[in-house]
DSSP file (Angstrom, degrees, kcal/mol; ACC not computed):
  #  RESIDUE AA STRUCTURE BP1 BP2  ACC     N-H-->O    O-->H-N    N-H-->O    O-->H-N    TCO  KAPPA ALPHA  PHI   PSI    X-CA   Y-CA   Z-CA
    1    1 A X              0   0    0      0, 0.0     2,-0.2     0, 0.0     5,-0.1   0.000 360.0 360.0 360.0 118.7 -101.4   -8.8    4.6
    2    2 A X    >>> -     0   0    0      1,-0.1     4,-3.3     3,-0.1     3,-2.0  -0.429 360.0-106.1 -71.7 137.3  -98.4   -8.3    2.9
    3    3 A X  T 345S+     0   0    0      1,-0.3    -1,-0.1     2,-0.2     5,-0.0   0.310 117.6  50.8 -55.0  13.6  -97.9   -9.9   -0.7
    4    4 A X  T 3>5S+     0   0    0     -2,-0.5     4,-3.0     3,-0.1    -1,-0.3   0.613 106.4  54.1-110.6 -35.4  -95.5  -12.7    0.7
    5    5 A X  H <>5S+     0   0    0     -3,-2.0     4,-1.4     1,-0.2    -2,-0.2   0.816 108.9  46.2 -65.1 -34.1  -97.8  -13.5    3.2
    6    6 A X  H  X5S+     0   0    0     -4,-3.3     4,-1.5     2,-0.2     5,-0.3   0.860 114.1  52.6 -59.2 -34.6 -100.4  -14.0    0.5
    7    7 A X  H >><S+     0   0    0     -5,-0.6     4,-5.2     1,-0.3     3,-1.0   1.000 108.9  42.7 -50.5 -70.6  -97.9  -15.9   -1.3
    8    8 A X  H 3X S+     0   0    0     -4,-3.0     4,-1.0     1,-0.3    -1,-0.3   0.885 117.8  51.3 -51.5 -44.1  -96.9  -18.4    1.4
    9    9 A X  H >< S+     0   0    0     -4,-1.4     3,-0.5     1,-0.3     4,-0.4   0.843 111.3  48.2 -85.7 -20.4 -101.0  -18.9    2.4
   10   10 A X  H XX S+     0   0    0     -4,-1.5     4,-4.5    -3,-1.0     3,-3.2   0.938 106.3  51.5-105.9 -40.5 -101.7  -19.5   -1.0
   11   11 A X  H 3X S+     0   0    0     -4,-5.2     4,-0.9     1,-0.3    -1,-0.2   0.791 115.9  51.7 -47.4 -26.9  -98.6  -22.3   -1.6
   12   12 A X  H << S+     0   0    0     -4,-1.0     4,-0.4    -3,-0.5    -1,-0.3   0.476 109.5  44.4 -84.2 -11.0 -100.4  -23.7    1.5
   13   13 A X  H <> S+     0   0    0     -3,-3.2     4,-2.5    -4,-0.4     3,-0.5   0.795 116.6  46.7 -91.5 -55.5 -104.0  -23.6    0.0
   14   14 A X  H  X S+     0   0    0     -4,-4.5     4,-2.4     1,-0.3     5,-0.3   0.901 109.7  50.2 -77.7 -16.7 -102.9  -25.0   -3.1
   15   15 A X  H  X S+     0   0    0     -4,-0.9     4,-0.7    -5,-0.4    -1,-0.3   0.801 109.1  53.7 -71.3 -24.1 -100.7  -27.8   -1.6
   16   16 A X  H >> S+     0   0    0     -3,-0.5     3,-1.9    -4,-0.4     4,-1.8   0.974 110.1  49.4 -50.5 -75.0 -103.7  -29.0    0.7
   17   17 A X  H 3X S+     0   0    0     -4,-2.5     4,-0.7     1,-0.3    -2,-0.2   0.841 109.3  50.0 -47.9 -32.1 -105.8  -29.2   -2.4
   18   18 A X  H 3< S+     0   0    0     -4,-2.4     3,-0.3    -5,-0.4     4,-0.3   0.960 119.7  39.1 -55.2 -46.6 -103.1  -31.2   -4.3
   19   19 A X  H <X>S+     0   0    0     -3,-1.9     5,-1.2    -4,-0.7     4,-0.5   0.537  86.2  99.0 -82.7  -8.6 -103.0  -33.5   -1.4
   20   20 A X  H ><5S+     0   0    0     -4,-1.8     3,-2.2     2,-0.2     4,-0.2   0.952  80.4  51.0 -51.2 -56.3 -106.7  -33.6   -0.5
   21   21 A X  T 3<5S+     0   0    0     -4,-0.7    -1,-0.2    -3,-0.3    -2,-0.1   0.815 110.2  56.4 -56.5 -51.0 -107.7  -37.4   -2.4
   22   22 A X  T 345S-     0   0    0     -4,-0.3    -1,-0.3    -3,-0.1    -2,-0.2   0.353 110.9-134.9-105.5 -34.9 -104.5  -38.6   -0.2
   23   23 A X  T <<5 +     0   0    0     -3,-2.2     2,-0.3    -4,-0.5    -3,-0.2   0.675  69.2 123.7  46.6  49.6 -106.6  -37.1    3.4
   24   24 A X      < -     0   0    0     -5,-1.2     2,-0.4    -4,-0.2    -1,-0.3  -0.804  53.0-151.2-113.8 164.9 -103.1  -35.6    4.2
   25   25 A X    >>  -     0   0    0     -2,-0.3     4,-2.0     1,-0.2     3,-1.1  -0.945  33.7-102.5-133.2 156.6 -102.5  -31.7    4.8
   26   26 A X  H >> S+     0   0    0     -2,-0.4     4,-1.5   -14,-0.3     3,-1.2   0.960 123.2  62.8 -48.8 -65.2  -99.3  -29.4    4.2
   27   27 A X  H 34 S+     0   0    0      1,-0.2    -1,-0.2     2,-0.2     4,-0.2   0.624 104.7  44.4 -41.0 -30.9  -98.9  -29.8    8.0
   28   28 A X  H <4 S+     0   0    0     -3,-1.1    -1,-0.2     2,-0.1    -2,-0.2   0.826 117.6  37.4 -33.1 -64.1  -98.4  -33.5    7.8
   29   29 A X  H << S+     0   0    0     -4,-2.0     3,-0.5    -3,-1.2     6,-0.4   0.446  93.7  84.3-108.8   0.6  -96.3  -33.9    5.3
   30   30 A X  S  < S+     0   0    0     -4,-1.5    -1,-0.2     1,-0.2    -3,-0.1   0.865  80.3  67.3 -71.5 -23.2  -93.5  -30.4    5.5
   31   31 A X  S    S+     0   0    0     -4,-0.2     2,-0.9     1,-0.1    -1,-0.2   0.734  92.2  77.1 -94.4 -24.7  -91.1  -31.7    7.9
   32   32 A X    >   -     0   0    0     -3,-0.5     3,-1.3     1,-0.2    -1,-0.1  -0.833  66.7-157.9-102.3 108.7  -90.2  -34.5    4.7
   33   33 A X  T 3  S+     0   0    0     -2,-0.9     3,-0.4     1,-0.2    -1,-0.2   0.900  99.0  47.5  -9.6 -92.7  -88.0  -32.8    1.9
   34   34 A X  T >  S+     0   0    0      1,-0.2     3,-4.1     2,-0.1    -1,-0.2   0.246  73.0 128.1 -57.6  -1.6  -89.1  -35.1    0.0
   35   35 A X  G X  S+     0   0    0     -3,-1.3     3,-4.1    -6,-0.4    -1,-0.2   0.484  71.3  60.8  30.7 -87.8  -93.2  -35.1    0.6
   36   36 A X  G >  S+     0   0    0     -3,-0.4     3,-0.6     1,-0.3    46,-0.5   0.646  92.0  64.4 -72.6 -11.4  -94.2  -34.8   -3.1
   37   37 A X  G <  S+     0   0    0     -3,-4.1    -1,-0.3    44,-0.2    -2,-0.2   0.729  92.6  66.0 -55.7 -24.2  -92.7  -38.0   -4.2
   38   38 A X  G <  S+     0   0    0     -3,-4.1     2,-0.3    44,-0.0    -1,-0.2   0.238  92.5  57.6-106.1  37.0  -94.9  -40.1   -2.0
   39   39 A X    <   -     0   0    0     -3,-0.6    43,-0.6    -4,-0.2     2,-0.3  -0.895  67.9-153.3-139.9 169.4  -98.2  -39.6   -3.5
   40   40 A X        -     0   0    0     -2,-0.3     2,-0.2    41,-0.1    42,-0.2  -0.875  12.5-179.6-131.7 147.0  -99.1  -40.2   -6.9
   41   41 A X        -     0   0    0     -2,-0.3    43,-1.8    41,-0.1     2,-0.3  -0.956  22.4-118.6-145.2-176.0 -101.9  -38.5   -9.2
   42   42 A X     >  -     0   0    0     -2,-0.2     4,-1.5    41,-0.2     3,-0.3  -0.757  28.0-101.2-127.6 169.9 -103.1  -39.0  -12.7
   43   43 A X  T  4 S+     0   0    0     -2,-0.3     4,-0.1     1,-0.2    -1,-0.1   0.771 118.4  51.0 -50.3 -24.6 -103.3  -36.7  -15.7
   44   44 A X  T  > S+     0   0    0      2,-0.2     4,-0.8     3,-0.2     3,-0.4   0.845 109.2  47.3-101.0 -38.2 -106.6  -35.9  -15.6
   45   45 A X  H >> S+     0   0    0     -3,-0.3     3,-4.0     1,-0.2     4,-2.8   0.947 116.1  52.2 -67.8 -76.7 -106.6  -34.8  -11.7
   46   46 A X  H 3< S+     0   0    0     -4,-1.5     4,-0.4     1,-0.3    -2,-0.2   0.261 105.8  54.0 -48.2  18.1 -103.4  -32.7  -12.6
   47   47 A X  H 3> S+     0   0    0     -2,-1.0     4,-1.2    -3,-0.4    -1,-0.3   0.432 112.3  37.6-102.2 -30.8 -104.9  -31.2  -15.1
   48   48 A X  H <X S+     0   0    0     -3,-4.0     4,-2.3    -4,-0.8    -2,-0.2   0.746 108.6  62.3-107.3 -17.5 -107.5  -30.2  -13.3
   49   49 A X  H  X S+     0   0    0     -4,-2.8     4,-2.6     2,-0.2    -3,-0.2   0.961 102.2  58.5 -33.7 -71.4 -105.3  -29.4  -10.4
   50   50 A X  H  > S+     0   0    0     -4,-0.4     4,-2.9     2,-0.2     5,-0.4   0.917 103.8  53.0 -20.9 -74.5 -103.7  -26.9  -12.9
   51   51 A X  H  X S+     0   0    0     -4,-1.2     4,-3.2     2,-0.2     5,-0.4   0.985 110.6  42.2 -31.6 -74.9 -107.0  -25.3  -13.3
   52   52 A X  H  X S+     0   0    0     -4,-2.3     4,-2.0     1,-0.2    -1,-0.2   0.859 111.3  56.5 -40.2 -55.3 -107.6  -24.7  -10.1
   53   53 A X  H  X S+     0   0    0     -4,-2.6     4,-1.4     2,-0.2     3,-0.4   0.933 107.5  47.9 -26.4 -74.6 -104.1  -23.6   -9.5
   54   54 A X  H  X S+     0   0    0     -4,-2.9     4,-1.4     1,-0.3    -2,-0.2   0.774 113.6  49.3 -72.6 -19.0 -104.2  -20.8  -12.3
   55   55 A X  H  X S+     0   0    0     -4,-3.2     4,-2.0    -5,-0.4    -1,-0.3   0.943 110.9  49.3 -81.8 -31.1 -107.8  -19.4  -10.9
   56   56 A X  H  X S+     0   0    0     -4,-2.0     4,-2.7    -5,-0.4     5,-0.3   0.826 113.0  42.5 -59.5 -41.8 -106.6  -19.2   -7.6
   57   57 A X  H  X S+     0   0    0     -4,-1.4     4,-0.6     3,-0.2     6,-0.5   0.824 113.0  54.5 -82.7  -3.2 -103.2  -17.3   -8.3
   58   58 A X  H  X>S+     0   0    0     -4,-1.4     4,-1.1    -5,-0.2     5,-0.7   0.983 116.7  42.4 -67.5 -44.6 -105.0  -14.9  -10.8
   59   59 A X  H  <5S+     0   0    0     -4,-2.0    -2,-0.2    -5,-0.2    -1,-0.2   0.878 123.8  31.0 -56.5 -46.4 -107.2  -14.4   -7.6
   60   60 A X  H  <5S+     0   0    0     -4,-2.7     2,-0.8     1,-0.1    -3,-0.2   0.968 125.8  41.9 -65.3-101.0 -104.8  -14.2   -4.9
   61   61 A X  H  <5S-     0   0    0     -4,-0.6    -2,-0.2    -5,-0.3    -1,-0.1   0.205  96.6-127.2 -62.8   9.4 -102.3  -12.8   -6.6
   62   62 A X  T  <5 +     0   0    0     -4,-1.1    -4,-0.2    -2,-0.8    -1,-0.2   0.794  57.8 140.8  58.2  32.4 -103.8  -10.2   -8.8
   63   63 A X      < -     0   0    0     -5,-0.7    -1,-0.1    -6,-0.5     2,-0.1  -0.585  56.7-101.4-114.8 176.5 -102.2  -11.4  -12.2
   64   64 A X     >  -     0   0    0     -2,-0.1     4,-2.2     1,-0.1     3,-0.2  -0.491  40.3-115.4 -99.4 156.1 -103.1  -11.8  -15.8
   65   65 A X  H  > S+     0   0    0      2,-0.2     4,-1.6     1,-0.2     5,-0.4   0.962 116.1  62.1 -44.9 -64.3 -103.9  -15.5  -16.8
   66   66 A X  H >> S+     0   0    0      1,-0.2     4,-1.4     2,-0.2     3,-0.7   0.703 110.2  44.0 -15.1 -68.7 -101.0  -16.0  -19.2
   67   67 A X  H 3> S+     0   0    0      2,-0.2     4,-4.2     1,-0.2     5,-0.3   0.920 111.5  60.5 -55.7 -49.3  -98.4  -15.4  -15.5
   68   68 A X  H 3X S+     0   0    0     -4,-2.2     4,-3.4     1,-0.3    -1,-0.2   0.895 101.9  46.3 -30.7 -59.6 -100.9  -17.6  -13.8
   69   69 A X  H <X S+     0   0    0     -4,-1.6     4,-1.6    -3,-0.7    -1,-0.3   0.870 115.9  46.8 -67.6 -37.2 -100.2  -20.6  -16.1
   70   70 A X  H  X S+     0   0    0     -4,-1.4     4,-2.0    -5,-0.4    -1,-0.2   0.976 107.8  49.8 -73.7 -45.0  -96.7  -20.1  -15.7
   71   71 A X  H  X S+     0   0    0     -4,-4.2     4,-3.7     2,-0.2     3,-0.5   0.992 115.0  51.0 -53.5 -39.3  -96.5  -19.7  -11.9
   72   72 A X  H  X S+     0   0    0     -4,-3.4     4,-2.2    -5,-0.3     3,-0.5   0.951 108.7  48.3 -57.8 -80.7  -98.8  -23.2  -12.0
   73   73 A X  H  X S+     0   0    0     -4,-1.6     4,-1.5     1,-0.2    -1,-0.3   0.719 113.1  52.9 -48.5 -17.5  -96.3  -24.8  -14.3
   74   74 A X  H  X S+     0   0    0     -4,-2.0     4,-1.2    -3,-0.5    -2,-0.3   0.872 117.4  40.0 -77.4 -38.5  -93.4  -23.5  -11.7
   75   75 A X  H  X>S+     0   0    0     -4,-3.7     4,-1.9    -3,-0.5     5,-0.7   0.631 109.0  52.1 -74.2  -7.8  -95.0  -24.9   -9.4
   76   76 A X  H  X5S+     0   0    0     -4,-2.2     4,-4.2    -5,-0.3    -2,-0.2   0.989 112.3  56.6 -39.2 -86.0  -96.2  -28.1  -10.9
   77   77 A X  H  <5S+     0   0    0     -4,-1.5    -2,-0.2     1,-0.3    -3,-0.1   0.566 114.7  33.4 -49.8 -50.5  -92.7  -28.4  -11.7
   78   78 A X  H  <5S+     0   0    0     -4,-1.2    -1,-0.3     3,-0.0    -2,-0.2   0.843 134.6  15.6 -49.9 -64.6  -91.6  -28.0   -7.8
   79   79 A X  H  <5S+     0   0    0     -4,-1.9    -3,-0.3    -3,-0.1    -2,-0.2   0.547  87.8 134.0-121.2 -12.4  -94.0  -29.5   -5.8
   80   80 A X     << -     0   0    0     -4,-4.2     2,-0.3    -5,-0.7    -4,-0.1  -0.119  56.7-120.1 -38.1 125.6  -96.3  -31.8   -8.3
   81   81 A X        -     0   0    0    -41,-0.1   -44,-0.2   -43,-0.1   -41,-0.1  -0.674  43.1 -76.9 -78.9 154.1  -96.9  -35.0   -7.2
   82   82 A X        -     0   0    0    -43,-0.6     2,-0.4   -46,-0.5   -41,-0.1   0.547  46.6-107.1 -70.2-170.5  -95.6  -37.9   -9.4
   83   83 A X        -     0   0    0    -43,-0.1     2,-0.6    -3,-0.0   -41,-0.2  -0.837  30.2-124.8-135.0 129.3  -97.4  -39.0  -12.5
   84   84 A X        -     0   0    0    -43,-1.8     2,-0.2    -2,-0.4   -41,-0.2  -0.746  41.4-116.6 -73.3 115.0  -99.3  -42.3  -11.9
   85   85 A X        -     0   0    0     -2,-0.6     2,-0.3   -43,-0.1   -43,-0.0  -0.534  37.6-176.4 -79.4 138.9  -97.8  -44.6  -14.9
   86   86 A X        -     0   0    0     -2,-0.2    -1,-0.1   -44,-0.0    -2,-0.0  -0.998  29.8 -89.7-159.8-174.7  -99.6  -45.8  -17.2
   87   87 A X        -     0   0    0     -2,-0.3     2,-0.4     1,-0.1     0, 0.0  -0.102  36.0-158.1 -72.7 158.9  -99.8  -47.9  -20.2
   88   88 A X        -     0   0    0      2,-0.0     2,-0.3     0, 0.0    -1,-0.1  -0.925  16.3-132.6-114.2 126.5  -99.2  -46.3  -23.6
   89   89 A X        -     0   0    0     -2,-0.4     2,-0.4     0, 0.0    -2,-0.0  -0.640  25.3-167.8 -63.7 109.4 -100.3  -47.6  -27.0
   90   90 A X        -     0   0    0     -2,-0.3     2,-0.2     0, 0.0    -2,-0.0  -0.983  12.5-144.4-119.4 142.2  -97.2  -47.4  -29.3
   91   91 A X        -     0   0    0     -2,-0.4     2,-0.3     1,-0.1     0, 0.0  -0.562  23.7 -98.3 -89.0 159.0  -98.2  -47.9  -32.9
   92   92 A X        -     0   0    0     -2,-0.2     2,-0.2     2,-0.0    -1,-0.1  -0.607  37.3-152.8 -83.6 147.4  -96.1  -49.7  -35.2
   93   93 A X        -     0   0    0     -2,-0.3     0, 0.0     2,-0.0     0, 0.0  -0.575  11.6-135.6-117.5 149.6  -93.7  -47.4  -37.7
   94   94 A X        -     0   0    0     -2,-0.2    -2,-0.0     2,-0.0     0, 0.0  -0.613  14.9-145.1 -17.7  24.9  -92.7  -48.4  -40.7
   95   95 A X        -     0   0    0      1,-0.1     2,-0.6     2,-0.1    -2,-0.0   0.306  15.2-168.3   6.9  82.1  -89.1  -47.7  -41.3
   96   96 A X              0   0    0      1,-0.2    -1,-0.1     0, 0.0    -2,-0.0  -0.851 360.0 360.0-124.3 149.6  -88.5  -46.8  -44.8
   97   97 A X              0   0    0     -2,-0.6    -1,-0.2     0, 0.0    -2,-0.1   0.219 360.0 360.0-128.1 360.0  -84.8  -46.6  -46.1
């Protein structure tokens, strides 16, 4: 298998897994551009999405962690799905002038 072909199965692995709590597959959802806009996840599932991500391309792809984390944040960055909002505590500041 040639190293593009690893590439492409692996974009396909890891975009199933992304998509898994949703019960959707990469086959589902390619034929829409937009696809990763209509699912949602939360910090703590990307985050461990991420994980998963960077052991998988070290495996696959034969690289050092450090390039791992980076392909995972290029791809995060590309195909992550949306951030689920929520609320944020902002403390009150003190201004002083």
């Amino acid at each position: 298998m040639t190293k593009r072909e690893k590439t492409k199965q692996l974009f396909v692995e890891l975009i199933n897994e992304q998509l898994k709590p949703h019960g959707v597959t990469y086959d589902e959802v390619k034929e829409d551009p937009q696809w990763y806009m209509n699912y949602a996840t939360d910090e703590e599932t990307e985050k461990q999405f991420m994980e998963y991500c960077t052991k998988r391309i070290r495996e696959v792809l034969k690289v050092n962690k450090s390039l791992a984390e980076k392909e995972t944040q290029w791809f995060i960055l590309q195909w992550g799905l949306t951030l689920e909002k929520t609320p944020h505590t902002i403390k009150n500041s003190k201004i002083q002038g």
